[in-house]
C-alpha positions in Angstrom: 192.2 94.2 102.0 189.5 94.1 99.9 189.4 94.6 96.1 187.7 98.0 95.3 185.8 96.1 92.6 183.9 94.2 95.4 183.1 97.8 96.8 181.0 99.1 94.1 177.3 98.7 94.3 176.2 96.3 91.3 176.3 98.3 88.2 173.2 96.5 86.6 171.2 97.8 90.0 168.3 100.2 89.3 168.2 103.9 90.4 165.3 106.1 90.9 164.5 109.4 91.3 161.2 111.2 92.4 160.8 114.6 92.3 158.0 117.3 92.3 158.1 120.9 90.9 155.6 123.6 92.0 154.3 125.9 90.0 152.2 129.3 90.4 148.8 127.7 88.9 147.1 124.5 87.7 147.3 125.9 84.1 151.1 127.1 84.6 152.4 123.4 86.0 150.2 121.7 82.9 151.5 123.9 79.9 155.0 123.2 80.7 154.6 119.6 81.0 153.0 119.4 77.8 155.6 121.4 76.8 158.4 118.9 78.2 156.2 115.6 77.9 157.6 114.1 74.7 161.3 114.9 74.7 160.6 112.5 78.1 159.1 109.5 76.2 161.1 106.5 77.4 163.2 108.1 79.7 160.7 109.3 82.9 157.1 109.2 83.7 155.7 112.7 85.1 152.1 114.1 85.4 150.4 117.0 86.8 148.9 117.3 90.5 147.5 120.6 91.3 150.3 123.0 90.4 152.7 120.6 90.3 154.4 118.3 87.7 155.2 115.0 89.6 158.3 112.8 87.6 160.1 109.8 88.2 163.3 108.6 86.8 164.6 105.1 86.5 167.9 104.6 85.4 170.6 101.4 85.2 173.1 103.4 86.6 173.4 106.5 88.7 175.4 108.7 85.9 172.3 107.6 83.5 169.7 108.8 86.1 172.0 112.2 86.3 171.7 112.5 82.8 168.2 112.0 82.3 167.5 114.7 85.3 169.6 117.2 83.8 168.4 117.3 80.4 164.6 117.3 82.3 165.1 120.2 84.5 167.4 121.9 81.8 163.7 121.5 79.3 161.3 122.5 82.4 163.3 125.5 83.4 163.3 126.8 79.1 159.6 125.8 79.3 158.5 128.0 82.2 160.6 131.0 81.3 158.5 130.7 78.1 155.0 129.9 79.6 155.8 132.7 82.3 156.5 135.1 79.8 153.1 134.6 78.0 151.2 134.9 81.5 
C-alpha cells in the first residue's frame, strides 16, 4: 500500500485561478475595480473588458489561492453594493 504522503500533489506546485465578473455597464465593472485594485497588489492580476473585470490568481498552494479568492470576491461584492447604490 502506498504511503499517503506519495498521494499528495507537490505542495510547492502552482495553482491558478481565472475568473470573470459581469457587470451592468462599462463604467459599473471599472469603478469597482478601481475600487478593489490595490488591496489586490501582489496577490492577482485583474483588468476591465467591457463590463467585466477579468482576474487571475496564482497561488503555491490550493488553501492560499482559496484565500486570496475570498478576500477578492468578499472586496468586489462590498464594492458593487457601494457603486450600485450611487447609480
Amino acid at each position: 500500500m502506498a504511503d499517503e504522503a506519495e498521494e499528495v500533489p507537490n505542495a510547492s506546485s502552482k495553482v491558478t485561478c481565472k475568473l470573470r465578473l459581469e457587470f451592468g455597464t462599462p463604467e459599473e465593472a471599472e469603478k469597482v475595480h478601481r475600487s478593489v485594485a490595490l488591496d489586490n497588489q501582489g496577490f492577482l492580476t485583474s483588468g476591465v473588458e467591457g463590463r467585466a473585470i477579468v482576474a487571475e490568481i496564482r497561488a503555491d498552494s490550493l488553501n492560499s489561492l482559496l484565500h486570496t479568492l475570498d478576500d477578492f470576491l468578499a472586496c468586489t461584492g462590498v464594492a458593487e453594493r457601494i457603486v450600485s447604490k450611487g447609480a
